[in-house]
Each structure stands twice: as structure tokens, then as C-alpha cells.
C-alpha positions in Angstrom: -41.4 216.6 147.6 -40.5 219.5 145.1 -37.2 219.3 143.7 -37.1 223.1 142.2 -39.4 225.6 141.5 -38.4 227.9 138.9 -40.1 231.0 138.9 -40.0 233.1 135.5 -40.3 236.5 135.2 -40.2 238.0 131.5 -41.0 241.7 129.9 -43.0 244.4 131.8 -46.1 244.3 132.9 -48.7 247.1 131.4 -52.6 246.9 132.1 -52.8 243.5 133.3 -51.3 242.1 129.9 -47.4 241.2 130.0 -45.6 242.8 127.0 -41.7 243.5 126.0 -42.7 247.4 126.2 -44.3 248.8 128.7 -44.1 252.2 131.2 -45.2 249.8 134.8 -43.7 247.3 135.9 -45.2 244.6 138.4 -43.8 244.0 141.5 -41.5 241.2 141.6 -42.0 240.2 145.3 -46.1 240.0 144.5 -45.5 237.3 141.2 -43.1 235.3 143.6 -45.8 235.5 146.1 -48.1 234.5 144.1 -46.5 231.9 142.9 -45.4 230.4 146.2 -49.0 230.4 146.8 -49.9 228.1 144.1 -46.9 225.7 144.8 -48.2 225.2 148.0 -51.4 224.7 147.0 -50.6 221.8 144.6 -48.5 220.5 147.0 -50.2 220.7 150.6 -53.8 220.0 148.6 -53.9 218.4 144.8 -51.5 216.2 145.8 -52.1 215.1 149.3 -55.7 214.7 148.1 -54.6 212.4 145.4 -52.0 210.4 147.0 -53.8 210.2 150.3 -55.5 206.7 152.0 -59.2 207.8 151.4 -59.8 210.0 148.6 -63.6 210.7 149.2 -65.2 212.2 152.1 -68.9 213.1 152.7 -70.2 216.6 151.5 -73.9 218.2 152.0 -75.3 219.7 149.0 -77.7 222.8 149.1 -80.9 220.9 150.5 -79.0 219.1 153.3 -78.2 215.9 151.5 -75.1 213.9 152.0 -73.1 213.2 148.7 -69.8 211.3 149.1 -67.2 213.2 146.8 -63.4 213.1 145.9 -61.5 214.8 148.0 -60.2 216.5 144.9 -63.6 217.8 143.8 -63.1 221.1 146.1 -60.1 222.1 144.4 -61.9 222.4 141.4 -63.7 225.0 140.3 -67.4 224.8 139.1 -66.4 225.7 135.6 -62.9 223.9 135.3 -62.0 221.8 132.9 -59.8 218.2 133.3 -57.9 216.5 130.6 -56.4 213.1 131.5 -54.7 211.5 128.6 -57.2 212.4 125.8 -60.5 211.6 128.0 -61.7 215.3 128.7 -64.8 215.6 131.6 -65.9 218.5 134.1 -65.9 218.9 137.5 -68.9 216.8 138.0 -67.1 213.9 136.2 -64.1 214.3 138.4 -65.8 212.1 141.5 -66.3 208.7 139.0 -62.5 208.8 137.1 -61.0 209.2 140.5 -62.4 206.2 142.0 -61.7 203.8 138.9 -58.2 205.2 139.6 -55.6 202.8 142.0 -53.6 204.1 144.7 -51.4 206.6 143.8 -47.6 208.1 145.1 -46.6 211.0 142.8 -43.0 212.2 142.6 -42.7 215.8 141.6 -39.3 216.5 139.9 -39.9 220.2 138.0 -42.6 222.7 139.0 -42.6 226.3 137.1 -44.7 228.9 137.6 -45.7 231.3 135.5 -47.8 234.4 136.3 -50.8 235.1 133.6 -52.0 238.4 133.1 -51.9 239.2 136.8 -50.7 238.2 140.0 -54.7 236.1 140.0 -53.6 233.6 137.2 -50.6 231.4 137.5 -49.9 228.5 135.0 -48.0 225.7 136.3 -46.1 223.1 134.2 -44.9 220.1 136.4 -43.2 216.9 135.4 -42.1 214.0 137.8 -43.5 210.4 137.9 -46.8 208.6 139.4 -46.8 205.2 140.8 -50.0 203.3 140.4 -50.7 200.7 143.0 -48.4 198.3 143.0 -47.4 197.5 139.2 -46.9 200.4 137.3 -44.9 203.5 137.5 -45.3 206.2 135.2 -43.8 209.4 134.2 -46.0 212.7 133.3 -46.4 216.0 132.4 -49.2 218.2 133.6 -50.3 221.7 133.0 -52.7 223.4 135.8 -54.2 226.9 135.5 -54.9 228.5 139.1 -56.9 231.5 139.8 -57.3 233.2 143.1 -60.6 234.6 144.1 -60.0 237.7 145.8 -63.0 238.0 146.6 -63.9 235.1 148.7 -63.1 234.9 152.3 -60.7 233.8 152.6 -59.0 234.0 149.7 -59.2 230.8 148.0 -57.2 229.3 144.6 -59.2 227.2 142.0 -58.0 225.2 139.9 -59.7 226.1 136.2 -57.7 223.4 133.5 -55.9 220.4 134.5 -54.1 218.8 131.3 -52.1 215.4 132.4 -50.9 213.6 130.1 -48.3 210.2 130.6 -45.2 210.3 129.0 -43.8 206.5 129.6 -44.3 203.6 131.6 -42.2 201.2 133.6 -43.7 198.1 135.2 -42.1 197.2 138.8 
């Protein structure tokens, strides 16, 4: 579970860009919104899809073809980009690094969100600790960028850049 989510709010907003001068102002009640929204996603989906039993289900591509994928791979969008401790790979990588991967419980202790640009773009720093398998428990950082598609129905949040990276280690 989340221990906090701090939301940050700074300067004015003025044609999409934030800046410390500005004549409009963004709506405070849409950025907490939004970033609501993307807490819950990481939490009721990257999560969950990490942490639970079976990580893979069975997909049909474009032709009718079954293809067994992670459970993770729908989060991502087609273009995203993943960073795990130095190894970088796409979306189409994402399938063979989850399943060399154990068992895993995270522990979320810090989640900040932080609006980019617009209320469509949220960056989101989290810290808290993993516990692979049975051996090793490790602390991490991660930095996700979300974007909501508007446009899709319904709306839907991809996640563009996923940057984890381990911090220290504790065998137990």
C-alpha cells in the first residue's frame, strides 16, 4: 500500500508550459485529478500486474494468433521505453525480462506526482522496496512517465518511460 502521495503544484500555468510568470492559471482540482488518476493506475495495475501469481496471460494479435504476454505488456505503450538497472529494451522486450524475473512483493513508501506540461503528462517518482522470491529484498527508486490518451475510449493512461534502478540490497 501507498504510504503518501505528495502532490506538487509550482508557478502558473501558461500555454501548456509551466512557468513562474504567467496570466492563466491551471485548475488545481484538474492536476490533483489527474494525478489521483495515475496513482491509481500504478497501484490497481503496474503493480498488481507485477506482484501478482501469474504474470502472463494469452493475447490475440491482428491475424487471430494467440501470443502469451506479460500482463504488464498492456500498460505499456507501443513506443515506451524501460530502463531496469542499466539494461534498456522496448516494449517488445518487456515479455522476456519479466519472465527471467522471480516472484515479486513491492512495498511502496513515497509516490510524488508531478503534472508535465498538462494535466495529459504526469511524472511519478516512487521509492519503497521489492522482495524477490524468497532471498533478497531490495530497495529502489523508479521514475514513470504517464500520458492519458484522451482520445481513446475510454480514456486510457500509458505508460511512456519506466527508469528503475536498485538502490541496496538485504538478503533474508
Amino acid at each position: 500500500s501507498y504510504s503518501f502521495c505528495t502532490l506538487l503544484v509550482r508557478g502558473r500555468w501558461c500555454g501548456g508550459m509551466a512557468t513562474l510568470a504567467g496570466s492563466s492559471i491551471l485548475d488545481s482540482k484538474v492536476i490533483v485529478s489527474a494525478c489521483k488518476d495515475a496513482q491509481q493506475m500504478m497501484k490497481e495495475h503496474y503493480y498488481k500486474a507485477w506482484d501478482g501469481g501469474d504474470r502472463q496471460e494469452t493475447i490475440m494479435d491482428s491475424q487471430g494468433n494467440a501470443m502469451v504476454k506479460s500482463c504488464l505488456w498492456k500498460l505499456f505503450h507501443d513506443e515506451a521505453r524501460i530502463l531496469r538497472n542499466g539494461e534498456e529494451f522496448g516494449k517488445d522486450q518487456l515479455c522476456a525480462y519479466v519472465a527471467k524475473i522471480p516472484a515479486t512483493k513491492h512495498t511502496i513508501t513515497s509516490f510524488d506526482v508531478h503534472p508535465l506540461q498538462d494535466d495529459c503528462h504526469s511524472m511519478i517518482s516512487i521509492h519503497g522496496t521489492c522482495k524477490y522470491g524468497d532471498a533478497i529484498c531490495r530497495s529502489f527508486h523508479q521514475q514513470v512517465v504517464l500520458w492519458k490518451d484522451e482520445a481513446s475510449q475510454p480514456v486510457r493512461y500509458w505508460i511512456m518511460y519506466d527508469c528503475m534502478r536498485w538502490l541496496g540490497e538485504e538478503e533474508l
